[in-house]
Structures are given as structure tokens and as C-alpha cells.
N, C-alpha and C positions, 0 to 999 in steps of 0.2 A: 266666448262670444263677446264679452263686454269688454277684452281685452285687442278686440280687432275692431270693433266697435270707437272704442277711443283712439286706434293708428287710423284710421279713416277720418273720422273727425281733424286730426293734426294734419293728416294731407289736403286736407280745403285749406286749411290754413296756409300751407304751405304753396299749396300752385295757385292762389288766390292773388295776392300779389306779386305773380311773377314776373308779368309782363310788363315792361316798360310802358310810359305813357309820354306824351310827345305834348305840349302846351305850345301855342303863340306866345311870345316874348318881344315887346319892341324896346327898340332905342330911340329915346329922342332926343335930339340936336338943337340945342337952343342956339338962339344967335350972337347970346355973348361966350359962345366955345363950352358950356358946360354941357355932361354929356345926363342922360338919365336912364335907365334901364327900369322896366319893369310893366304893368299891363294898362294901356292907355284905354280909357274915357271918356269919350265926348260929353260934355257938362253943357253946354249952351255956345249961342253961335259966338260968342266973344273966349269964352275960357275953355280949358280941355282937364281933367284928374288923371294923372299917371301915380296908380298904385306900384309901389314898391318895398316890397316885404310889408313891413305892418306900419310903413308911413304912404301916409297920399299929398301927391302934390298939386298944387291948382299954378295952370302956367294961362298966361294970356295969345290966343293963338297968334299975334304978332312978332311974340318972342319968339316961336319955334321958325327954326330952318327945315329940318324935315325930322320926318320919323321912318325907322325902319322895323322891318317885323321878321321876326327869324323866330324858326321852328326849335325847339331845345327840349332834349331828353332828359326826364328826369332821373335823377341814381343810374345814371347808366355807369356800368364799370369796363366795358372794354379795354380800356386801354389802362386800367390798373394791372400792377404787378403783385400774382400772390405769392411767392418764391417758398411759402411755407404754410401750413395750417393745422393745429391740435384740433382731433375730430373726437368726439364722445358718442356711444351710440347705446341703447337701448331699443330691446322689446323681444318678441316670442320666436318662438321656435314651433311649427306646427306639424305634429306628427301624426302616427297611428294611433288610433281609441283603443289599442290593444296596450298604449304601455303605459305605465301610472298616472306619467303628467303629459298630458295630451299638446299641452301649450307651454311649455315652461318659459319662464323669464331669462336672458340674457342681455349682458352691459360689458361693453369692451370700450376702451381710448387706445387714442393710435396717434403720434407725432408722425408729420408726413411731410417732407420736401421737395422742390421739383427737382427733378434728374433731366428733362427735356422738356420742350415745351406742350402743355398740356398732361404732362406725363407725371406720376406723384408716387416715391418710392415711399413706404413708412414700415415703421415698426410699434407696435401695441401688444394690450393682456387686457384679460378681463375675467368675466366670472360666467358660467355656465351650468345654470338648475339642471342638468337632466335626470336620469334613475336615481344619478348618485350627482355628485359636484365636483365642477372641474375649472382649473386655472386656464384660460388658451393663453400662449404666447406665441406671435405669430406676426410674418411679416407680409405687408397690405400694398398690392401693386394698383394703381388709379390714376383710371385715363377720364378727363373732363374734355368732353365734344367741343366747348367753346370756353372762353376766358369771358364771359358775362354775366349777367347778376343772375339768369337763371341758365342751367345748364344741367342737362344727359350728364352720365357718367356711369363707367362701368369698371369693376374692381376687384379682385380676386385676394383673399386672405389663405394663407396654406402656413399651416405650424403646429405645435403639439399641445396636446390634453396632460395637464397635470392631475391628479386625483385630487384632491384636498378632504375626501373623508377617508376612514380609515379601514380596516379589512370586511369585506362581506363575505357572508355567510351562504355556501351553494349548497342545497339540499340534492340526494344524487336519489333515485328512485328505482323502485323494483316491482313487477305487477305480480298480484297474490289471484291465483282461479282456485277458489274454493268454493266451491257448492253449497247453499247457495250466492254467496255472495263472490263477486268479482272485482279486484280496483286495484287502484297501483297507492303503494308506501312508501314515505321515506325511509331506507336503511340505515343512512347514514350523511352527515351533515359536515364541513369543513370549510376552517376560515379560511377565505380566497384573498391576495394582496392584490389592488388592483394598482396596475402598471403604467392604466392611461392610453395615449396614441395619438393618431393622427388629425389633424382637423382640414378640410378645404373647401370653401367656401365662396363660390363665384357670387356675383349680385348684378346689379341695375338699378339707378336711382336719378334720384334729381337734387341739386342743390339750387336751391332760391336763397339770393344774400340780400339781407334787410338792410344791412348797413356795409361801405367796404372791410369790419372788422367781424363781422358777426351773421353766420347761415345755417340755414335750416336744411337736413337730407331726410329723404323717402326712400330707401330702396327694398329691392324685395331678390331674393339667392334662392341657391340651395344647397344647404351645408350637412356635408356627408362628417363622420363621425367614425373612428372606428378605434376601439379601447379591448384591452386584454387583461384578463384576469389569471392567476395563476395558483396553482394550489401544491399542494406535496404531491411526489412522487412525480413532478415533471407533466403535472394536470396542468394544461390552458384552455383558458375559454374565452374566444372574442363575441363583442358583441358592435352591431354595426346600428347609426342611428341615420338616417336617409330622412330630412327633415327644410321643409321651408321656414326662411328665415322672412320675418320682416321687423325693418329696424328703421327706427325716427336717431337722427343727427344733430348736431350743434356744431356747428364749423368754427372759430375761433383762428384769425391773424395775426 
């Protein structure tokens, strides 16, 4: 809970400043040819204040020729080029209360390039808590709806579970009816190598960019899992993890 708790918290953050904002901005045209940009003042009926950035000017309304006033987006990036992006991502993986770790933690990075426009081929690894712990290595296809500072996006990762612990332990069982008592025993115990397997991972998110070098992602998947374990005698045992992902990003240009 306090772990989803704090991805909600980071998505206010996140779609809070998405939205562009749009300001009045004039120009004014003095009449010995200098130009001035920035947010004009009326001061009294002789002078006028044209702030701009963090200086203010005082013009005498004689001097100006005219002023003009244009609408100007602010950090708008449309028409920036991102031709590349290293993404970082963290957070949980939410499953059934039937298996140890209900929420486990996962972190993967992924370098990503355009192949088409809007379109981002990449390759990435990371690290995945579940029963046991696993390496993904895995390649990340991503489609962004728009080329703007906030933007939809939908992304599919497919690639393989490495183990990174080492053999476990399957206990194999036998039920005992004896009068009065009834229940099932271990007979017998054997270390399993486990193999690893597949990993595919569709999603849905947003990327809000703060600056044109540096963005923030939200998205939310579901990432199916499926790993095999093997034992002597040509004993296998898969085991499948059917798990919602949600994961906070850091985009980097």
C-alpha cells in the first residue's frame, strides 16, 4: 500500500505541470528603431514600464511607435527533435496474496532510438525481485502519440528472465491415511536449477518533459512471466507470474 501510495503521489507530480501555458507578450517599437519585448505597463498618462525578464523599462509614451501583443507558449517542444532517449524506470509489480511478495520491486534502463517518426526502437536489463531474482534483457518497442512536452505512449518490452540466484529446493509430497490422523509428507526433497524464461510486457503511460533534456513517465502494463525449473531425471517445473506492472520513468536526451 505505501508503495502505490507513493506512485500516486509522483503521478500529481507528473500530469501537474503538463499542460502548456500560453502568456501575452508584447513588442514595443520605439521611434528611434529599438525594438523591446517583454510585458508592458501603463505607469501614468506621460510614461509606460515594459518588464522584461528581470529588468523594467520606463519609456516616455512619445517615444513609442507602436506596441504589439502576441500570444507565446511556454516550453512548448513541438517542434524539437528527440532522435534518441536513455529511459530509467522503477517500481512494483502487483500480484496474487497467494505468493510471498505480493508487490515486489522492479528497476530496468533501456537506450531507445527513433526508427520512424514517433516510433522508438530500444534495448535494456534490469533487475526483477520476484519468488526468486531475475536479470530481464529485453528489447522495448515505443510509440509516442505526439512529439510535445506531454505526451500518451504505448510500449511493449519482450525478452528473457535470467536467474541470478542459485538452485532451489522442490519438496515432492505423498499423503499418509492413518487412523487417526490424516495429511500429506514430504518424502523427498531435490535441488532444482532454475532456467529462467520469458518475459512480455505491454504498457501505457505518459511522458511530461520538464526541460527539452530531461522527462518524467507514468505508465501502467501487464507483464506476464514464465520461468522453468529442472531437476534429475528429466523433472521440469514451470511456473507462470500474471502480474501488473506500474512504473515511474526519467527520460534523459
Amino acid at each position: 500500500m505505501k508503495k502505490l501510495t507513493l506512485l500516486l503521489l509522483f503521478a500529481t507530480l507528473l500530469v501537474a505541470p503538463s499542460v502548456g501555458q500560453r502568456v501575452s507578450k508584447e513588442v514595443v517599437y520605439l521611434k528611434n528603431g529599438s525594438v523591446v519585448k517583454g510585458h508592458v505597463v501603463p505607469y501614468d498618462d506621460e510614461n509606460m514600464l515594459v518588464q522584461s525578464g528581470r529588468n523594467t523599462w520606463v519609456f516616455k509614451r512619445t517615444d513609442i511607435d507602436t506596441v504589439a501583443s502576441k500570444s507565446v507558449r511556454i516550453l512548448t517542444l513541438d517542434k524539437l527533435e528527440r532522435p534518441w532517449f536513455l529511459k530509467c524506470s522503477a517500481g512494483v509489480l502487483v500480484g496474487s496474496s497467494d505468493n510471498q511478495k505480493d508487490s515486489p520491486f522492479s528497476f530496468d534502463g533501456s537506450f531507445n532510438t527513433k526508427m520512424l517518426p514517433k516510433f522508438y526502437l530500444g534495448a535494456g536489463a534490469g533487475v526483477d525481485f520476484l519468488e526468486e531474482s531475475y536479470m530481464p534483457v529485453f528489447a522495448n518497442f515505443e510509440y509516442h502519440f505526439r512529439e510535445s512536452r506531454f505526451t500518451p505512449f504505448f510500449s511493449f518490452k519482450g525478452g528473457y528472465l535470467f536467474a541470478l540466484d542459485g538452485d532451489v529446493h522442490q519438496n515432492n509430497w505423498i499423503y499418509y491415511d492413518y487412523m487417526p490422523y490424516s495429511n500429506y509428507y514430504p518424502y523427498s526433497s531435490q535441488a532444482m536449477e532454475n532456467k529462467g524464461g520469458m518475459l512480455l510486457n505491454p504498457s501505457f503511460g505518459f511522458v511530461s518533459y520538464l526541460n527539452p533534456n530531461l522527462g518524467l513517465s507514468l505508465e501502467f502494463g501487464y507483464r506476464y512471466s514464465q520461468v522453468t525449473f529442472k531437476g534429475d531425471h528429466q523433472y521440469e517445473l514451470e511456473t507462470n507470474y500474471n502480474r501488473l506492472s506500474i512504473r515511474l520513468g526519467i527520460l534523459f536526451n
